[in-house]
N, C-alpha and C positions, 0 to 999 in steps of 0.2 A: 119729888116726882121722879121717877122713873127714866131712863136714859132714853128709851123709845118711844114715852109720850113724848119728847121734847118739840117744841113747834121744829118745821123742816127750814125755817131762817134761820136756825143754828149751825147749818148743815153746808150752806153756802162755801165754797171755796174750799171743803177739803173734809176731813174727817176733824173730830169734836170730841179731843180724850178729856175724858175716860171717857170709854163708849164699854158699856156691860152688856153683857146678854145673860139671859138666864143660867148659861152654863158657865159663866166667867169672862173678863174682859175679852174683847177681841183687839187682835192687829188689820190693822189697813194691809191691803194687798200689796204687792209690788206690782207700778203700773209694767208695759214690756220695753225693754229698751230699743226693739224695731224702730227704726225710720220710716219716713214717707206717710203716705195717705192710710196705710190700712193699720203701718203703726199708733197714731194720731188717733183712728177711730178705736184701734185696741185699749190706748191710753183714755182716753174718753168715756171708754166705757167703765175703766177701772176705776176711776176717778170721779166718776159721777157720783150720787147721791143710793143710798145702797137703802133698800126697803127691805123690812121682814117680812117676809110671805106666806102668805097666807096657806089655807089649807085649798082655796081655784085657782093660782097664779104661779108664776113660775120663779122662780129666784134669782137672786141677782148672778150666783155664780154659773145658773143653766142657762142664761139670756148673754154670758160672757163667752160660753163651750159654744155656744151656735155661731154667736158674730166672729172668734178664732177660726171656727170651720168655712167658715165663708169665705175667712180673707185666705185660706188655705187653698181652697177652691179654685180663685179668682185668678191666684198667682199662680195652681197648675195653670191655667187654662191659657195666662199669659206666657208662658216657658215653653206649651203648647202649639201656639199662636209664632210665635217668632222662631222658633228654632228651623233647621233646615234639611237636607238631604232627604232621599225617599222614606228611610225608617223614622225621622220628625215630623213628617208632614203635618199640617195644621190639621185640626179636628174641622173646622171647618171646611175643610177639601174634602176630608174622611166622607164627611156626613153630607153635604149639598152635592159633591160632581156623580153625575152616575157614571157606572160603570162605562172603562172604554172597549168598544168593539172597534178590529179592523173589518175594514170596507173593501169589498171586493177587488182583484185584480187592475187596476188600471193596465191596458196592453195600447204601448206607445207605436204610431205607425209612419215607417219615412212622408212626404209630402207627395200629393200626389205629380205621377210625371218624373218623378227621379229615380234612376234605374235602383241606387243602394241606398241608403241612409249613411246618413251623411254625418259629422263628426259631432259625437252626443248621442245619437240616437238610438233608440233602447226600443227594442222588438220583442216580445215576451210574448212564448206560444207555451203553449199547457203541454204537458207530458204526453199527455192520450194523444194530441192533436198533432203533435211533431211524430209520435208514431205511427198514427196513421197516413200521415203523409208520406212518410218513409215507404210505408209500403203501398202506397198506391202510384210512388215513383222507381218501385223497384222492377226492373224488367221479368215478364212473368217466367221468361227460362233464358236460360243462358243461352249465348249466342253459339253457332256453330261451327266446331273443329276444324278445319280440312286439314287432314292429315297428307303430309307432303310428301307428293309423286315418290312413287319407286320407282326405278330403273335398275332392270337387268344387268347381265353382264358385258359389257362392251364388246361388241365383235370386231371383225379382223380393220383396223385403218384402211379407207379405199387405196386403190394400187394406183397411185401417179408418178409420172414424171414430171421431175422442175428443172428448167435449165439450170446451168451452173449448178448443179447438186450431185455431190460424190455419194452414191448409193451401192446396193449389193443387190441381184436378183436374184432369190430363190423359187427352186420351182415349187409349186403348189401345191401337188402331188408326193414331194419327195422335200419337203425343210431340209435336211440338214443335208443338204446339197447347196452348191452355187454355183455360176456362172461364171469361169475363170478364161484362162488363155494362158496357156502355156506351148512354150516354143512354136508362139505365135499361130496357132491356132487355138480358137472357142474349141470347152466341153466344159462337162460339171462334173466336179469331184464334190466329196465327203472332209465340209470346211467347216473349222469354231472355230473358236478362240482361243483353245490348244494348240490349232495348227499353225505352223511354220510362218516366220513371217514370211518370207516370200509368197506361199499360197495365199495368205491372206492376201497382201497388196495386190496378187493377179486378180484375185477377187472383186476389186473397186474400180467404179465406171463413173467417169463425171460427166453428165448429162449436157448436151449440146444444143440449142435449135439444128434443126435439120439442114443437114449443107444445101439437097437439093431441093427442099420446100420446109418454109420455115413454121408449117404447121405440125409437121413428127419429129424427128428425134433423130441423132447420131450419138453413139457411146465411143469415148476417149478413154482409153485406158491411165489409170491414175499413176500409176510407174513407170507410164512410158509415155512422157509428152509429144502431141503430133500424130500419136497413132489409134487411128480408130477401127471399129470390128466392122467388119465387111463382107456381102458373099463373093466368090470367085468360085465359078467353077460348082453353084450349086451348095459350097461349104463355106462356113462363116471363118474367118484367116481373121489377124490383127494385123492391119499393112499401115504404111507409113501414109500419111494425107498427102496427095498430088493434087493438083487442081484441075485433073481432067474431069471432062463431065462425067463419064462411067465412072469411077471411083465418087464422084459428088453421089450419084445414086445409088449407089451399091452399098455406100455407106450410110445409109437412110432409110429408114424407117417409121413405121406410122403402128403408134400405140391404138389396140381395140378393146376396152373393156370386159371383161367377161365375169360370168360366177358373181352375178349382182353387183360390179365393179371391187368387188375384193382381188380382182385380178385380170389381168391381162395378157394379151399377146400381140408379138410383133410381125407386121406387113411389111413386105418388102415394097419401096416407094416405085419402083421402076418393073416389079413383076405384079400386076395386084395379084391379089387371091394366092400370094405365096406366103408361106408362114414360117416364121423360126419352129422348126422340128427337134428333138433331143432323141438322138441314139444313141446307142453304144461304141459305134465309130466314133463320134461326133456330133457337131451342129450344125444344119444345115436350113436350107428353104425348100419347102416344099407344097405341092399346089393339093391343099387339104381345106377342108371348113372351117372355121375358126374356131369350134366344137374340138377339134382331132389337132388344134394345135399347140405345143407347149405352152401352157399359161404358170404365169413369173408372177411370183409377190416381190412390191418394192420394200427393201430391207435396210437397215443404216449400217455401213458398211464397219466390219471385222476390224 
C-alpha cells in the first residue's frame, strides 16, 4: 500500500518514516525554535498531521506562510502598542483620537472691585484692541507751548538814596562828570577810574538821614570824616558839622525824583523851591522848577 493511503492513525504523534511521495522521500520540517504563544502555535502547526492537497484546498505549507504572517502581524502591532514617545505612539491613538484643535483665547480678568490684578493674574488683550485703545487714549494734538517772556534791555537802575551808603553822583546830562569838593567847595569835574586817587575819593559821599528832618538826606564826605556839603551863601562849601541849627539845615536836603525816577534832584530843606544848580563857577541853590534843576544819577562810587 502506498505511503499516502496509509490510515491517519499512523500519523499520530509525529511523522511515520519512510514517508514517500511521488517524487521521492520527504523530510519532516524543522519545527521554529521561537518561544511563547505564537512559537507554540508555529510548532503546532508544523508538527501537525501534513495532508496532500488536493487540486480545491490549500496545502500545508500555504496554511504555515499565513499563520507566520499573522504571528508577524500580531507582534508588530504589540511593539506598536507599548512603545513610547510622540514618533511611537500606539496605532490605536493613530486611528480612534481625532484631530486636536486649539480653542479660542481664554482672556483672564482681575476680580471685580480691585484697582490691579493681583499676583498671578493674566490679562490678555488682542493686538487690534490694545491698538486701538492706544489710540483712542492718545491726546488728539499736543499740548501748548508758551514760549518764555522776552525781556528788553534793562534801563537805567532808579536814582535812590540809602542811608549809610558811599555812592558817586553823576550828572545825567553829562556821565562822565561827578560831583566832587575840592578845597572845600562842590563842583563837577571829568572823573573815572584813571583819575587820581585823590579826585576819585573827593568824589564819594556817604549818605546820611537828614540832620534836620529825617526824611531827606545829608552827604558826608568819604575823606573827610564830620564834614558835610552845605549851602553858605547861596554856594554848596564842604564845612565841618557844628550843631547849630543853620548848618543842621543848610546841610540837608530833600531828594525829588525826576526823568521817570531814573533820576533826581536836590531841595534845599530850609529854602523850598531851591534846587542844587551846576555852573561853571560852581554849585549852587537856586529858586528854579525841578524841570531846570541839576538831575544826578546815583552811581557806586570810583
Amino acid at each position: 500500500m502506498p505511503d499516502e493511503d496509509k490510515p491517519d492513525g499512523l500519523r499520530i504523534g509525529g511523522w511515520v518514516p519512510p514517508y514517500r511521495d511521488t517524487n521521492g522521500p520527504l523530510s519532516p520540517p524543522v519545527p521554529p525554535r521561537r518561544r511563547g504563544p505564537a512559537a507554540a502555535l508555529s510548532a503546532a502547526l508544523w508538527t501537525g498531521p501534513i495532508r496532500r492537497h488536493t487540486g480545491s484546498g490549500l496545502g500545508r505549507r500555504a496554511v504555515a506562510a499565513l499563520a507566520t504572517g499573522a504571528v508577524i502581524a500580531i507582534a508588530g502591532l504589540t511593539a506598536l502598542t507599548l512603545g513610547g514617545g510622540d514618533d511611537d505612539a500606539s496605532l490605536s491613538q493613530r486611528v480612534v483620537l481625532p484631530p486636536f484643535e486649539p480653542s479660542a483665547p481664554v482672556e483672564i480678568q482681575p476680580a471685580p472691585g480691585a484697582s490691579s490684578p493681583g499676583p498671578g493674574s493674566v490679562t490678555r488683550t488682542p493686538t487690534r484692541a490694545r491698538a486701538t485703545e492706544a489710540a483712542r487714549t492718545r491726546p488728539a494734538t499736543r499740548p501748548a507751548t508758551t514760549a518764555p517772556a522776552t525781556t528788553g534791555p534793562a534801563g537805567p537802575p532808579p536814582a535812590r538814596l540809602v542811608a549809610d551808603r558811599t555812592v558817586g553822583l553823576v550828572p545825567a546830562d553829562n556821565p562822565a562828570y561827578r560831583l566832587r569838593h575840592r578845597d572845600f567847595t562842590a563842583r563837577l569835574d571829568d572823573i573815572d577810574a584813571r583819575s587820581s586817587r585823590e579826585a576819585r575819593q573827593d568824589s564819594r559821599f556817604t549818605v546820611r538821614r537828614g540832620l534836620a528832618a529825617p526824611g531827606c538826606f545829608s552827604l558826608e564826605s568819604a575823606n573827610y570824616d564830620g564834614y558835610f556839603l552845605r549851602h553858605r551863601d547861596y554856594e554848596l562849601h564842604l564845612d565841618r558839622w557844628d550843631s547849630s541849627e543853620l548848618y543842621q539845615k543848610d546841610a540837608t536836603f530833600c531828594a525829588r525824583p525826576v526823568r521817570g525816577g531814573n533820576a533826581l534832584v536836590l531841595e534845599s530843606v530850609n529854602y523850598p523851591g531851591f534846587f542844587l544848580v551846576a555852573r561853571t563857577s560852581g554849585v549852587r541853590i537856586e529858586r528854579v522848577a525841578a524841570a531846570q534843576a541839576t538831575a544826578f544819577l546815583v552811581r557806586e562810587p570810583l
